[in-house]
C-alpha positions as CSV (number, residue, x, y, z in Angstrom):
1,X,7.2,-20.6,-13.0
2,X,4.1,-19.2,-12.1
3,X,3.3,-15.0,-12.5
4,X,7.2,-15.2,-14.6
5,X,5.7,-13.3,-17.2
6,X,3.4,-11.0,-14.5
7,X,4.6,-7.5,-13.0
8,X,3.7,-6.3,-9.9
9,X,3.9,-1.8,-9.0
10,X,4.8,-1.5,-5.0
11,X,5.0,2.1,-4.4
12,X,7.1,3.5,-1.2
13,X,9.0,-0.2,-1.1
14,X,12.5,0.1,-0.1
15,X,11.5,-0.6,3.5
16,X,9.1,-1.1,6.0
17,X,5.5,-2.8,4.9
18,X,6.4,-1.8,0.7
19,X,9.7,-3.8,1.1
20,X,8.5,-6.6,2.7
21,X,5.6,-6.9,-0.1
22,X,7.7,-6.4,-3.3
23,X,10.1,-9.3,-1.6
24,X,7.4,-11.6,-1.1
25,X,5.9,-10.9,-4.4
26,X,9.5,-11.2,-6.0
27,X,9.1,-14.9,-4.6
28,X,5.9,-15.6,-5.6
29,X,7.2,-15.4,-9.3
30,X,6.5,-11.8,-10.2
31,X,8.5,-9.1,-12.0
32,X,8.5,-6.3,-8.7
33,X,9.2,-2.7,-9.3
34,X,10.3,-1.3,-6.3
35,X,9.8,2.8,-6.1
36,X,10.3,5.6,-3.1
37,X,10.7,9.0,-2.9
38,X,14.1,9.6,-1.4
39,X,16.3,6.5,-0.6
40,X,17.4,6.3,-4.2
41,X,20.5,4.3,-3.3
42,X,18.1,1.3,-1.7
43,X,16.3,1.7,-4.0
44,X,18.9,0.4,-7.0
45,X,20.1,-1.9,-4.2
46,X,17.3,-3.9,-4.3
47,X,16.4,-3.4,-7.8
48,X,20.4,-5.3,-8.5
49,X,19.4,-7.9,-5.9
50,X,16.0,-9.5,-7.5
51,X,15.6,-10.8,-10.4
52,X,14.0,-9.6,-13.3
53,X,13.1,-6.2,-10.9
54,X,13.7,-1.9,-11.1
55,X,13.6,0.8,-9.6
56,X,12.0,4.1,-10.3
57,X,12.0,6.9,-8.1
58,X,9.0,9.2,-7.9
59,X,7.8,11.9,-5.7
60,X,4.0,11.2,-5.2
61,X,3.0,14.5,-4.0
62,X,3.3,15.4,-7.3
63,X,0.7,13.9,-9.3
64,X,3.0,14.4,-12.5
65,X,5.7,12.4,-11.4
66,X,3.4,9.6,-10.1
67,X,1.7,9.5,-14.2
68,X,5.5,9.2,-14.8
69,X,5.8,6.2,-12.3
70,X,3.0,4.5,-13.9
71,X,4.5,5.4,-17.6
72,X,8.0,4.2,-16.7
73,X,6.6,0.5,-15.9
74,X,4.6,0.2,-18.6
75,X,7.2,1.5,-20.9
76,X,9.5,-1.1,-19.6
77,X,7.7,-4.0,-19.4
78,X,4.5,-3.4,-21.9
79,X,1.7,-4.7,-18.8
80,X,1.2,-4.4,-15.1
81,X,-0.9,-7.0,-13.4
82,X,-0.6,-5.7,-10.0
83,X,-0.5,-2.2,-8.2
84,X,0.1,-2.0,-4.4
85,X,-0.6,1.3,-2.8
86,X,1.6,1.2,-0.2
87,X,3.6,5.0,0.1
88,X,2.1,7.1,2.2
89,X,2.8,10.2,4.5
90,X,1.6,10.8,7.9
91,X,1.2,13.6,10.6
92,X,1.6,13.8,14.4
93,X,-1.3,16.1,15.8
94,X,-3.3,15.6,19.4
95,X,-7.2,14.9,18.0
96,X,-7.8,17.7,20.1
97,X,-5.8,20.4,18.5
98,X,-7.9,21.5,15.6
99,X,-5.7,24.6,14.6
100,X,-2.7,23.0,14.1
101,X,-4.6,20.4,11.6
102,X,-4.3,22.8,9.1
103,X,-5.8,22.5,5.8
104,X,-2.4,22.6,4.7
105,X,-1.6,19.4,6.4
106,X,-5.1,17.9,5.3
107,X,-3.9,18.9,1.4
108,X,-0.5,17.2,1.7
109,X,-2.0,14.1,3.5
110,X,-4.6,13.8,0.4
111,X,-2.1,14.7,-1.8
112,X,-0.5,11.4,-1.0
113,X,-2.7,9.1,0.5
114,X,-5.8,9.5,-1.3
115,X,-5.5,11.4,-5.0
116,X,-1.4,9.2,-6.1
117,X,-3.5,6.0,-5.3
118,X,-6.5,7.3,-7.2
119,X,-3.8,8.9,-10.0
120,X,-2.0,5.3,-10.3
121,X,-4.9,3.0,-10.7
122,X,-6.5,5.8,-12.9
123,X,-3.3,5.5,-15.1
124,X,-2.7,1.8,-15.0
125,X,-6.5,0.8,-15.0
126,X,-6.2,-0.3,-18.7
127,X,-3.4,-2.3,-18.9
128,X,-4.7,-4.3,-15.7
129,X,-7.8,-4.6,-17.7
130,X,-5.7,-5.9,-20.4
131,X,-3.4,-8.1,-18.6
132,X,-6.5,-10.1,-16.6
133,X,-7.5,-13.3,-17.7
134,X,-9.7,-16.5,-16.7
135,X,-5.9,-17.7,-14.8
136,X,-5.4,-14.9,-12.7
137,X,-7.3,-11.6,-12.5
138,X,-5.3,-8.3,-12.2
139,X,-5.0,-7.1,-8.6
140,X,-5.1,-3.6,-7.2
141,X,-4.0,-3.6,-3.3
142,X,-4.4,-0.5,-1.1
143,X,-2.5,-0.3,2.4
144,X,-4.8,1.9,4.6
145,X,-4.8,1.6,8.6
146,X,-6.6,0.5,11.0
147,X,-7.3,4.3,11.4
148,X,-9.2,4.2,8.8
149,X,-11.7,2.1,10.7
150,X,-11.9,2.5,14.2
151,X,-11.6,6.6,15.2
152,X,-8.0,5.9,16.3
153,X,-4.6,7.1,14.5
154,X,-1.5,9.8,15.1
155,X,-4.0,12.9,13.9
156,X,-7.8,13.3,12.2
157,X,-6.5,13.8,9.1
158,X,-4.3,11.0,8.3
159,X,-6.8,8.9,9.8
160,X,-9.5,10.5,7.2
161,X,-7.0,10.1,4.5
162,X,-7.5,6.2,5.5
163,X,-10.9,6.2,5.5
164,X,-11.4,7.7,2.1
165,X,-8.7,5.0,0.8
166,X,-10.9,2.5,2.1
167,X,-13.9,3.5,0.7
168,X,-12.5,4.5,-2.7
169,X,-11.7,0.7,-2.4
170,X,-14.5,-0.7,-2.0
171,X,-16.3,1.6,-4.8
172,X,-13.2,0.8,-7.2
173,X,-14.1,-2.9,-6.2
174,X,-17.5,-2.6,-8.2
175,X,-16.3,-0.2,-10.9
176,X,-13.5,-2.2,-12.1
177,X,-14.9,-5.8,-11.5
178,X,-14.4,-8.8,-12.7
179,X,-11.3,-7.8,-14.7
180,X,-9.6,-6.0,-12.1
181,X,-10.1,-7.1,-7.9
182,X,-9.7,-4.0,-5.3
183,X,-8.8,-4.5,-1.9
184,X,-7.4,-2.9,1.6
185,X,-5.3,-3.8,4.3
186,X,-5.5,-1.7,7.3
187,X,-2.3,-2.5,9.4
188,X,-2.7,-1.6,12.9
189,X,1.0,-1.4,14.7
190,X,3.9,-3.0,12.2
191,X,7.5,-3.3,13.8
192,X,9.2,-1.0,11.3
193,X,12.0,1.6,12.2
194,X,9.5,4.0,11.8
195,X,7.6,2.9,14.9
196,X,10.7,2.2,16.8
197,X,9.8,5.1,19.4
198,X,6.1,4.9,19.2
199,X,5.9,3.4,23.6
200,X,3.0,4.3,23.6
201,X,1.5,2.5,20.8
202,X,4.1,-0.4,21.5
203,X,2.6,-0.6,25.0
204,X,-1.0,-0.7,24.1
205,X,-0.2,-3.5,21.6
206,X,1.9,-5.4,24.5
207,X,-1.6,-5.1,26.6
208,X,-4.7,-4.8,25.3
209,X,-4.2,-7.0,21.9
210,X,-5.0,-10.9,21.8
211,X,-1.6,-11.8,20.2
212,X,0.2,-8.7,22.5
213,X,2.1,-7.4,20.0
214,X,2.7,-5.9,16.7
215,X,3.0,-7.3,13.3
216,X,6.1,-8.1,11.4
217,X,6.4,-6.5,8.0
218,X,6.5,-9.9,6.6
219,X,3.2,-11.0,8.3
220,X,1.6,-7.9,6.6
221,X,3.2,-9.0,3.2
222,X,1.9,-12.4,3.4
223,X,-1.8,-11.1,3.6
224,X,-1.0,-9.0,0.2
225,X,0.6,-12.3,-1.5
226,X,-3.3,-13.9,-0.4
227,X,-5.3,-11.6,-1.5
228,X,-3.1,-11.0,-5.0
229,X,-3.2,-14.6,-5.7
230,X,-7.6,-14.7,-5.0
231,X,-9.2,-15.1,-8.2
232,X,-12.5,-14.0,-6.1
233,X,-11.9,-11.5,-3.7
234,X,-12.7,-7.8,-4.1
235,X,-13.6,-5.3,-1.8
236,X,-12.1,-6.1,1.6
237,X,-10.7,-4.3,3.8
238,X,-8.1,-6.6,6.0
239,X,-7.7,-5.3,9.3
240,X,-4.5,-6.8,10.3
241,X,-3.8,-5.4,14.2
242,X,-3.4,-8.4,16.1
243,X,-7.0,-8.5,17.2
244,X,-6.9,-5.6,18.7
245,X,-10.3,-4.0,17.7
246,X,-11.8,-6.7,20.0
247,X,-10.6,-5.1,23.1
């Protein structure tokens, strides 16, 4: 089967966008390591129910445990031929009020969304250089948000924590080219539980986007399994939201 030998790192995975990508890479033939913070339970739950797949539990805010992470899959299964970035932390602040965007909040955000992706691929960068081949290059895949691009998002600083992913992309795109491909998606609103009470956002969505709604987690997965299976492209950023930054 194609990728059968191949092992793919989906950090923050036992739900929401993460899940839906390790599942759809899990059928596309790869060996998926599934990973969270907390839900430890889940996480062995859907570890038991893939083949050939584990779990590994790692809090990210700590870079030490996310060299860990990155030593635990190697250790087990001696490559890695793809790393998706998908954990990441968020923060509910008014753009307008600039006290209560702390630095300490800008420090956690970073912590997570910016320096464990920068830690991982840092830490896995050589045995993705080593696993790439004229078949199938080695894949590094970052999920940002539409915040990211377009001054939107639930506060400043997660949206800058977005922004800096996406460009750290696009520079990791040239750095680490042609044996290892970089790219972004940037998710605008996914129908997850997290953003079960988000009316707001659900409402825009409804009206103002083209397809007047938001994504499923599997629509967002099936862009990942794309660009992970392009032998060419590097240094995207996807913005998945519905058509939305047309309005």
């Amino acid at each position: 089967m194609k990728n059968s030998n191949r092992v793919a790192l989906v950090t923050g995975s036992t739900s929401g966008i993460g899940k839906a990508i390790a599942l759809q890479l899990s059928d596309d033939g790869f060996n998926v390591v599934f990973h969270s913070r907390d839900s430890i339970e889940e996480g062995e739950r859907l570890a038991a129910s893939v083949p050939k797949a584990t779990y590994f539990q790692a809090d990210l805010s700590d870079q030490k445990q996310a060299k860990k992470l990155a030593s635990n899959v190697l250790s087990t299964y001696g490559r890695i031929d793809v790393l998706v970035n998908n954990a990441g932390i968020n923060a509910m602040i008014p753009h307008d009020s600039l006290k209560e965007a702390s630095p300490k909040v800008w420090r956690e955000l970073y912590e997570v969304n910016v320096i464990a992706p920068w830690t991982l691929i840092a830490e896995t960068e050589h045995a993705l250089r080593q696993s790439s081949c004229s078949d199938y290059t080695s894949s590094i895949v970052n999920i940002s948000s539409h915040a990211g691009v377009r001054p939107k998002g639930a506060s400043i600083p997660y949206a800058a924590s977005k922004a800096s992913l996406n460009h750290m992309t696009q520079l990791l795109a040239l750095t680490l080219s042609p044996e290892i491909r970089v790219n972004a998606i940037a998710p605008g609103l996914v129908n997850t539980p997290m953003t079960e009470k988000w009316t707001d956002a659900r409402k825009l969505w409804a009206e103002k986007s083209p397809m007047k709604r938001g994504a499923q987690p599997a629509e967002i997965a099936h862009v990942a399994s794309m660009l992970v299976s392009s032998n060419y492209l590097t240094g995207e950023i996807i913005l998945v939201d519905g058509g939305l930054n047309l309005t």
